[in-house]
C-alpha positions as CSV (number, residue, x, y, z in Angstrom):
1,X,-124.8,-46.5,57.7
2,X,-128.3,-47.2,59.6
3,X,-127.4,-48.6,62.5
4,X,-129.2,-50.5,65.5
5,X,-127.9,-51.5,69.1
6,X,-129.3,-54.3,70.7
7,X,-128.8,-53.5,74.2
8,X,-127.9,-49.9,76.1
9,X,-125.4,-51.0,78.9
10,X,-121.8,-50.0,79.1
11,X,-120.1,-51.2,75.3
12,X,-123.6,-50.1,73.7
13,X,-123.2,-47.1,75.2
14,X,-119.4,-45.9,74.3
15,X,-119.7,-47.6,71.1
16,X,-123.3,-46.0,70.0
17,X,-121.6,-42.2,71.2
18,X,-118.4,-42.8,69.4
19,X,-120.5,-44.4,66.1
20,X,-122.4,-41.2,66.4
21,X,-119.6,-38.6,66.7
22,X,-118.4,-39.9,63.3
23,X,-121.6,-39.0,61.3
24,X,-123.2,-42.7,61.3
25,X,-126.8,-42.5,61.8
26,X,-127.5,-44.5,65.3
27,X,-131.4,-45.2,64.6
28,X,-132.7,-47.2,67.2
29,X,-131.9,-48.8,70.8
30,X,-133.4,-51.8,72.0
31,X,-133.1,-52.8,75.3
32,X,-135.0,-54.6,77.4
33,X,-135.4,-51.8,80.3
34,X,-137.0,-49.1,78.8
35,X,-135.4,-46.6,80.7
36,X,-131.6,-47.8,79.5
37,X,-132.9,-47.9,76.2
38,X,-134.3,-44.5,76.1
39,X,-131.0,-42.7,77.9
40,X,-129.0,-43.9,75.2
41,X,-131.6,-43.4,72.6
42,X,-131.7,-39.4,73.7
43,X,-127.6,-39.1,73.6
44,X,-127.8,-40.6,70.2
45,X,-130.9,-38.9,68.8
46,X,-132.6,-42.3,68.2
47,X,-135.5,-44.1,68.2
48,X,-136.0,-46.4,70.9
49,X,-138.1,-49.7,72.3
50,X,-138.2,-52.5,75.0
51,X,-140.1,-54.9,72.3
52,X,-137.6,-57.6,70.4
53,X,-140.7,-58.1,67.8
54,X,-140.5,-53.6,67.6
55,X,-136.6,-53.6,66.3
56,X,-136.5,-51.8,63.4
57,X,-136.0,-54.5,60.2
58,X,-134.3,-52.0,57.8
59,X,-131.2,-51.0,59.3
60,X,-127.5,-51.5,57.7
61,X,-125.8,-52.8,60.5
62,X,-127.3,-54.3,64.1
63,X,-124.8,-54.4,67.4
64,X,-125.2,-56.9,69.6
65,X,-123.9,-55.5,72.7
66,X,-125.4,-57.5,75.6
67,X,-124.4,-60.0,78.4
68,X,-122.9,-63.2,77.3
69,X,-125.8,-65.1,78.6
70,X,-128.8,-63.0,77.0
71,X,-127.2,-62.7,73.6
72,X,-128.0,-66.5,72.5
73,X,-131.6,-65.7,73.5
74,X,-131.6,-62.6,71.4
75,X,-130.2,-63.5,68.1
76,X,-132.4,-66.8,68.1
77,X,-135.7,-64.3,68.4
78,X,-134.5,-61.8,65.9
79,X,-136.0,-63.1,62.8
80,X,-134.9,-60.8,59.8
81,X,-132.4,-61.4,58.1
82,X,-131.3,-58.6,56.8
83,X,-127.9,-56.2,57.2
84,X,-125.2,-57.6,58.7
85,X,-125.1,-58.9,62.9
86,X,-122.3,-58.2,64.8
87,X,-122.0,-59.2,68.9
88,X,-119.1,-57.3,70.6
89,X,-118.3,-60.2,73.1
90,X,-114.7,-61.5,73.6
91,X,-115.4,-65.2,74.4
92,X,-118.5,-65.7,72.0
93,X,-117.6,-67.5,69.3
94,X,-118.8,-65.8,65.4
95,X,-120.8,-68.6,64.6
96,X,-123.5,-68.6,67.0
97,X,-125.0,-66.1,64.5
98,X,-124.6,-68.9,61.8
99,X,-128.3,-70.5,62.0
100,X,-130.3,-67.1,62.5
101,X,-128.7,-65.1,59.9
102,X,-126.3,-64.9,56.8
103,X,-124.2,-62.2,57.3
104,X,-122.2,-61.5,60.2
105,X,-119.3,-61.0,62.5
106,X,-117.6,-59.7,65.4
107,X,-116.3,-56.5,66.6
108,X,-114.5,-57.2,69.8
109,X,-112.9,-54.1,71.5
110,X,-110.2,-55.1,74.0
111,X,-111.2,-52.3,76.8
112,X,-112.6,-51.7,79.8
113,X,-115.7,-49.4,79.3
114,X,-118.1,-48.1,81.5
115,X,-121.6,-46.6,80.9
116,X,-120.5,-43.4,82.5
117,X,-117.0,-42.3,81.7
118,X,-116.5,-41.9,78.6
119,X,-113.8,-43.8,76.2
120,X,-111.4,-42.4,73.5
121,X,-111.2,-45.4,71.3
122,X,-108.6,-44.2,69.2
123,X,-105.9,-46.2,70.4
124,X,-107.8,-49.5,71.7
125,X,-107.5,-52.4,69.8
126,X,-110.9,-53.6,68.0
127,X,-110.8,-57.0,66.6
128,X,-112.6,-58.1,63.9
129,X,-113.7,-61.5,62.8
130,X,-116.5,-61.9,60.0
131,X,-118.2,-64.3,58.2
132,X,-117.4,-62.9,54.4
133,X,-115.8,-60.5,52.6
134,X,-119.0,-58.1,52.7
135,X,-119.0,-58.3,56.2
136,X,-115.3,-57.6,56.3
137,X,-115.5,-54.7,54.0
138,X,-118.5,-53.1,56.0
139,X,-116.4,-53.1,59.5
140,X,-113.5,-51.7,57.8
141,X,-115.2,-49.2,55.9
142,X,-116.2,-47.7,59.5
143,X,-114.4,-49.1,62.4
144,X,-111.0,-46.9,61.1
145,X,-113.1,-44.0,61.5
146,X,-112.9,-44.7,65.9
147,X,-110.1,-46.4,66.4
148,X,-106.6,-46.9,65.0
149,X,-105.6,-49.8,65.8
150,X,-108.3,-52.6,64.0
151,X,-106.6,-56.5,63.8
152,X,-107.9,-59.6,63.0
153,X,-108.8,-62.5,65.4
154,X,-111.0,-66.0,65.0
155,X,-113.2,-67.0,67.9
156,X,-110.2,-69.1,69.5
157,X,-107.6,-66.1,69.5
158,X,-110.4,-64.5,70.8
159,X,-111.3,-66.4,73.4
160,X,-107.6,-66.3,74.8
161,X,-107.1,-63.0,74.1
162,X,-110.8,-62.1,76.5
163,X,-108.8,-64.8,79.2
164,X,-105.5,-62.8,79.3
165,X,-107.7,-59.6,79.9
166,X,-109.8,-61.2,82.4
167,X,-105.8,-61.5,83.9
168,X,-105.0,-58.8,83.1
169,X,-107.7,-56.1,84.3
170,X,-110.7,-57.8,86.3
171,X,-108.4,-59.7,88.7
172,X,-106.0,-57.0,88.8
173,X,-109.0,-54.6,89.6
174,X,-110.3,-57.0,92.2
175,X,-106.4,-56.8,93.6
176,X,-107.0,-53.2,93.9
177,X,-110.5,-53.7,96.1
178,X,-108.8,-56.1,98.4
179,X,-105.1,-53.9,98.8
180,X,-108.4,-50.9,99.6
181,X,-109.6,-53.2,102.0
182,X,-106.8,-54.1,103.7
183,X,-104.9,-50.2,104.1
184,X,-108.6,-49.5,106.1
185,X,-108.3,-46.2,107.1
186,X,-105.2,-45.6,105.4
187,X,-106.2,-43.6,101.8
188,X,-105.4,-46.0,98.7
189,X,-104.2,-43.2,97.0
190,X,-100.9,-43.8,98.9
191,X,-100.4,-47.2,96.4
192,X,-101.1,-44.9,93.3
193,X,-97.8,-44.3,92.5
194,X,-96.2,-48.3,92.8
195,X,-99.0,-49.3,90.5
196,X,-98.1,-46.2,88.4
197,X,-94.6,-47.5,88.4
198,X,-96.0,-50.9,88.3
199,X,-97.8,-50.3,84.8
200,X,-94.8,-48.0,83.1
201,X,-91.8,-50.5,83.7
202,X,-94.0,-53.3,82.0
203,X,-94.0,-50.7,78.8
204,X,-90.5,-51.4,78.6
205,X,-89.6,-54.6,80.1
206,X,-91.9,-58.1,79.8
207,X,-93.9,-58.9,83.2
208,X,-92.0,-61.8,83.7
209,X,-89.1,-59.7,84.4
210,X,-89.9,-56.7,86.1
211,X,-91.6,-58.9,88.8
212,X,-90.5,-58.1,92.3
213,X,-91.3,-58.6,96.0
214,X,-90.9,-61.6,98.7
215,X,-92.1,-64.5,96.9
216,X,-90.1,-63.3,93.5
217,X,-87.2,-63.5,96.1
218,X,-88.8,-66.4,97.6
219,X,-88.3,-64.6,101.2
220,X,-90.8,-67.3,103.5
221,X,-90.5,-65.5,106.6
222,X,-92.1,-61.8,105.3
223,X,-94.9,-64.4,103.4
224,X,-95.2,-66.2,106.7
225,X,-95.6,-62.7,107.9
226,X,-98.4,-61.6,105.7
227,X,-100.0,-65.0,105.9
228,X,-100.6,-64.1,109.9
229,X,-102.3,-60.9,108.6
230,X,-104.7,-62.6,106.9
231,X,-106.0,-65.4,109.1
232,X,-109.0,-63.5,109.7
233,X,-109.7,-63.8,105.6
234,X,-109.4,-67.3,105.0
235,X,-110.1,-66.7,101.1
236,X,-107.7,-63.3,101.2
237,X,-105.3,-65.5,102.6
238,X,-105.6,-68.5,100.4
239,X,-105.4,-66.3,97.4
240,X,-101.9,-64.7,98.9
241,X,-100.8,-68.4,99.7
242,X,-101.6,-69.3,96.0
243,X,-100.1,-66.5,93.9
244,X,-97.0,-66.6,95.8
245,X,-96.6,-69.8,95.3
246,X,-97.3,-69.7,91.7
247,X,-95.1,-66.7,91.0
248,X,-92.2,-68.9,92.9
249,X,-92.9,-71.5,91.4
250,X,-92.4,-69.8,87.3
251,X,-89.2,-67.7,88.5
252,X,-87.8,-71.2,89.6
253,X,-88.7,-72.8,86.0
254,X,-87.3,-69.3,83.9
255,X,-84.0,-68.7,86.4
């Protein structure tokens, strides 16, 4: 398969070095900082251009691997219409492809990725949503050949599924910056092993039940206690004020 990638950031980037590694022929990156696009172009031993009206017209398969809000603009100024389109978003729905071209799809992988560290995508789950049966056959003809775990998903099961991660990994994360913040000149490595522990027991046990600490015991003095901690960080301490209460709040309703 020819294939192009419309944009060189972090999921172009993975994606295009794992298509690559597989023997399918990456032959062009278009990005609209000609630097990005020529990085990625070298790793992949592609052609490469900063030009929309310069993509190359021919290929089998084009990647849409961009921001949410640039991809819009981008597949309403690609013109031709041929091979298939595929964006790699998680809250995009299929058919805004549906007046610019004729075949296309989705190929959403359910990851974290960054441009820089790179990503064995054997065992994250990619899911696919298409807009026939040619489509279908064309992702699953290659997408088996980087990961092995492939499902099916419309735009609304993917929309949920993007929100759960958004739970799941970007607010966590941000969890992490603000427990960094707070140990100050303590190292954060010391929390590496609870959030070890912390990841491991929900392997085996739902969330729901492996939940601990004060306000799972609904223990108001110690969160009266941490509250005092944070009335220098109004918003640190709003968010504390707000979870707790939440996560009191479902372990009263499930009890």
């Amino acid at each position: 398969m020819n294939i192009v990638f419309i944009g060189a950031g972090n999921v172009a980037t993975q994606l295009a070095i794992a298509l690559k590694n597989v023997g399918e022929n990456i032959v062009q990156i278009f990005s609209k900082t000609t630097e990005s696009a020529k990085k990625l172009a070298i790793r992949v031993n592609a052609d490469f251009t900063d030009d929309i009206t310069a993509i190359n017209p021919n290929a089998d398969i084009y990647f849409y691997a961009v921001t949410d809000n640039v991809l819009p603009h981008l597949i309403k100024n690609i013109s031709f219409c041929k091979g298939i389109h595929i964006h790699t978003a998680g809250s995009l729905a299929m058919e805004i492809f549906e007046k610019y071209q004729q075949n296309y799809g989705v190929l959403y992988p359910l990851q974290t990725i960054s441009k820089n560290k790179e990503v064995d995508f054997q065992h994250i789950p990619f899911f696919i949503e298409t807009s026939n049966n040619e489509v279908k056959e064309i992702l699953l003809k290659i997408t088996p050949k980087i990961s092995k775990k492939i499902f099916f998903a419309n735009s609304e099961e993917r929309q949920r599924i993007h929100l759960a991660a958004v739970f799941a990994c970007n607010f966590t994360n941000h969890m992490f910056s603000i427990a960094e913040n707070l140990l100050d000149d303590i190292p954060f490595e010391v929390l590496m092993p609870l959030i070890t522990e912390t990841i491991n027991k929900i392997k085996e046990i739902r969330p729901h039940e492996a939940q601990t600490g004060p306000a799972k015991r609904n223990d108001t003095d110690i969160i009266k206690k941490h509250l005092q901690l944070l009335a220098n960080n109004p918003v640190w301490q709003h968010l504390y004020q707000e979870i707790s209460e939440d996560i009191i709040n479902q372990h009263k309703k499930q009890s």
